[in-house]
C-alpha positions in Angstrom: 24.0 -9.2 -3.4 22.1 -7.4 -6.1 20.9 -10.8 -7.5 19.7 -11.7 -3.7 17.2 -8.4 -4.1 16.1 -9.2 -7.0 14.9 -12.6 -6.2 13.7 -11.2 -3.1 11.3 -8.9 -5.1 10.3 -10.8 -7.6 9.2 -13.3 -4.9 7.4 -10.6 -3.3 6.0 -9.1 -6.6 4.4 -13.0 -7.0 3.4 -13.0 -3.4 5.8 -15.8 -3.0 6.2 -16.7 0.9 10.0 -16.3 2.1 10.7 -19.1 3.7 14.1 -18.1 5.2 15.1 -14.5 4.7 18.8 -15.3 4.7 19.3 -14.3 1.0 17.6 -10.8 1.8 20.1 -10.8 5.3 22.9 -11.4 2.4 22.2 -8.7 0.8 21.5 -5.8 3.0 24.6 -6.6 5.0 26.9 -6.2 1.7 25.0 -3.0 0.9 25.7 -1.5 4.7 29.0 -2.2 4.0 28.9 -1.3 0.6 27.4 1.9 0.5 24.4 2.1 -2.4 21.5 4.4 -1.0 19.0 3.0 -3.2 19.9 -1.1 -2.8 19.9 -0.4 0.3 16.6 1.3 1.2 15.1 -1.8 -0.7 16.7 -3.9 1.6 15.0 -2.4 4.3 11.5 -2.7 2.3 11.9 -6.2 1.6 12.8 -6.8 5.2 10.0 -4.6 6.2 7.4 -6.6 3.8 8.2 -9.7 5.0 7.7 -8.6 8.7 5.0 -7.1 7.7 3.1 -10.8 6.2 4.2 -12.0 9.0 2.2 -9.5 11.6 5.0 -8.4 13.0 4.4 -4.9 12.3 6.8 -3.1 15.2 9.5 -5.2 13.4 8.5 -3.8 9.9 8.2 -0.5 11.4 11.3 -0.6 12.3 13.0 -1.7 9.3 10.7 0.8 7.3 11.5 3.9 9.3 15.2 2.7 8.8 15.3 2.4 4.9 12.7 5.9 4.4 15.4 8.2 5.8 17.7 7.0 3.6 15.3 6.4 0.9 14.8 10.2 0.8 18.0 10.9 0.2 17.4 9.1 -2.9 14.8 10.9 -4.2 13.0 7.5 -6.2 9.7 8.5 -5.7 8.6 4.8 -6.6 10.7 3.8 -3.4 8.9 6.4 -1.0 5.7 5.3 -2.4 6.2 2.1 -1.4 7.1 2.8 1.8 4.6 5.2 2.9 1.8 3.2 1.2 2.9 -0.1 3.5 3.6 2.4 6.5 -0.3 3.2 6.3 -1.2 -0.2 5.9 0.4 -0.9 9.1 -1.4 2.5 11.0 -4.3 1.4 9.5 -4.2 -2.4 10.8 -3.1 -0.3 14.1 -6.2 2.0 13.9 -4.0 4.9 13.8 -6.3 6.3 10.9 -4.6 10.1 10.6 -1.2 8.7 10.8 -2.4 6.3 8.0 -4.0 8.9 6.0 -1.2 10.7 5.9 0.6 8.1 4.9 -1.2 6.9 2.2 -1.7 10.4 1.3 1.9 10.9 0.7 2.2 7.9 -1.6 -0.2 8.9 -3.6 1.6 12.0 -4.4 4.5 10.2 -4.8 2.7 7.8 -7.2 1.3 10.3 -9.1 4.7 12.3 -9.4 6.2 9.5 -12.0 2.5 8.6 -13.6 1.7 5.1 -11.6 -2.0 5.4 -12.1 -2.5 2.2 -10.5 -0.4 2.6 -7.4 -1.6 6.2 -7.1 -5.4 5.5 -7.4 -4.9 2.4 -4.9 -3.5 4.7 -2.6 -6.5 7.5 -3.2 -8.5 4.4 -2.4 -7.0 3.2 0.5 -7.7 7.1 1.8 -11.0 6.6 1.8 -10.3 3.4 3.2 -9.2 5.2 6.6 -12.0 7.2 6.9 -14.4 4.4 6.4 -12.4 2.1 9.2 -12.7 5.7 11.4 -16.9 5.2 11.2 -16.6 8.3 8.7 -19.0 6.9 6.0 -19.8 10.5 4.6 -15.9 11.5 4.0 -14.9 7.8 2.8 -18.2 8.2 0.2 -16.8 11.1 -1.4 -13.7 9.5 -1.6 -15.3 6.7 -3.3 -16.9 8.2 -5.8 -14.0 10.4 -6.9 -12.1 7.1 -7.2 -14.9 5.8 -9.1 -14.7 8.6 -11.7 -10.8 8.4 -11.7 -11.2 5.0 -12.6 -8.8 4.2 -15.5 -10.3 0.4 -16.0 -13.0 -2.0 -14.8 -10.9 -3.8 -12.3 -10.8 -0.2 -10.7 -14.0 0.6 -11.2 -15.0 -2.7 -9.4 -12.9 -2.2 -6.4 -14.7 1.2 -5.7 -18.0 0.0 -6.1 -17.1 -3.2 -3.4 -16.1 0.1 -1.2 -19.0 2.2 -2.3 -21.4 -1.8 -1.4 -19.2 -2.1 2.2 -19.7 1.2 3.1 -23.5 1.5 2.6 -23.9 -1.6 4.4 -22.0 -0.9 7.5 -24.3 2.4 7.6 -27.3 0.0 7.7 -28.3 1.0 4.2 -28.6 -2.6 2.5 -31.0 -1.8 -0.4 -28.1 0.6 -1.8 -25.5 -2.0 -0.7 -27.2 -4.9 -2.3 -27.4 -2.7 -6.0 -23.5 -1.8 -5.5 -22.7 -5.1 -5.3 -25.2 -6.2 -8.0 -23.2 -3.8 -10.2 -19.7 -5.6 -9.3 -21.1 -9.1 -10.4 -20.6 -7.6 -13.8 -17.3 -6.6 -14.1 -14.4 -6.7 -15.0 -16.1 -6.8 -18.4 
C-alpha cells in the first residue's frame, strides 16, 4: 500500500496523468483498515488531486474535506498546506474568493511554519491572485509587489511581474502592462 502512495505522488509530483486510480483505491482502503493518520490523509489528497485535474471539484472537495480533519490530527504542516492551498484553488476556480483567501492564507502559514519558501510565497501569490480575480486591482497590487520584494529567485520574481503585467492590463493601463511584461522577457537570468 505504502509503495501504491508513493507512486501515486511521484506521478503527481511529475504531473503524470493517472490513468486508472486503482493503485491509489489500493492503498487508501488498506490504510482505512489499517489505521495510519498520516498515509491516510495522503490518500485522500491524491484522490482529491486527481479529481481535482479532472474538474470534478465537488468530488475533490469531498475527498479533501475527508483527509483535512484527519490530517489535523496529524499535525504535518506540509500536509495541511497542501490541502488548503488545493482547497483555494478549487474556491477560486469557484469564485468563492474569501473562502479561497482564506484558504490560501492558511497554507501559507503553514508553509512558512517548516521554511518552504517556495510553497509559502506561491501561496502569498495566489492571495493576491483572489483579489485580482474579485476586480480588486488595488489590494492584489500590493500584494504583488510584496511578493516581488519577497522574491527569493528570478523564476519568482518573474511570476510577480506577469501578475504585476496582468493586472495593469485588466485595469486598462497597457503602457505599464506592456513594460511589466517587457521586464519578464529577461528573466529567469
Amino acid at each position: 500500500a505504502f509503495y501504491c502512495l508513493l507512486l501515486v505522488r511521484a506521478m503527481d509530483k511529475l504531473h503524470l496523468p493517472m490513468k486508472s486510480d486503482t493503485l491509489l483505491d489500493y492503498s487508501l482502503n488498506y490504510y482505512l483498515t489499517h489505521p495510519d493518520n498520516e498515509q491516510l490523509a495522503s490518500c485522500y489528497l491524491s484522490k482529491g488531486r486527481n479529481y481535482k485535474n479532472n474538474l470534478q471539484y465537488d468530488m475533490a472537495m469531498d475527498f479533501y474535506l475527508k483527509g483535512l480533519s484527519i490530517a489535523q490530527c496529524t499535525n504535518d504542516n506540509l500536509l495541511l498546506g497542501r490541502f488548503n492551498l488545493d482547497m483555494g484553488d478549487i474556491y477560486l476556480i469557484q469564485h468563492d474568493y474569501s473562502l479561497s483567501r482564506q484558504k490560501y492564507k492558511r497554507s501559507f502559514d503553514y508553509f512558512t511554519k517548516i521554511k518552504l519558501q517556495p510553497q509559502a510565497f506561491y501561496s502569498f501569490l495566489n492571495i493576491g491572485r483572489t483579489y485580482h480575480a474579485a476586480g480588486d486591482y488595488t489590494i492584489a497590487q500590493r500584494f504583488y509587489k510584496k511578493g516581488y520584494n519577497n522574491a527569493a529567485d528570478s523564476l519568482e520574481k518573474a511570476s510577480v511581474l506577469q501578475e504585476i503585467a496582468i493586472n495593469f492590463y485588466d485595469r486598462h493601463q497597457y503602457d505599464s502592462a506592456m513594460i511589466c511584461f517587457r521586464q519578464v522577457i529577461h528573466y529567469p537570468y
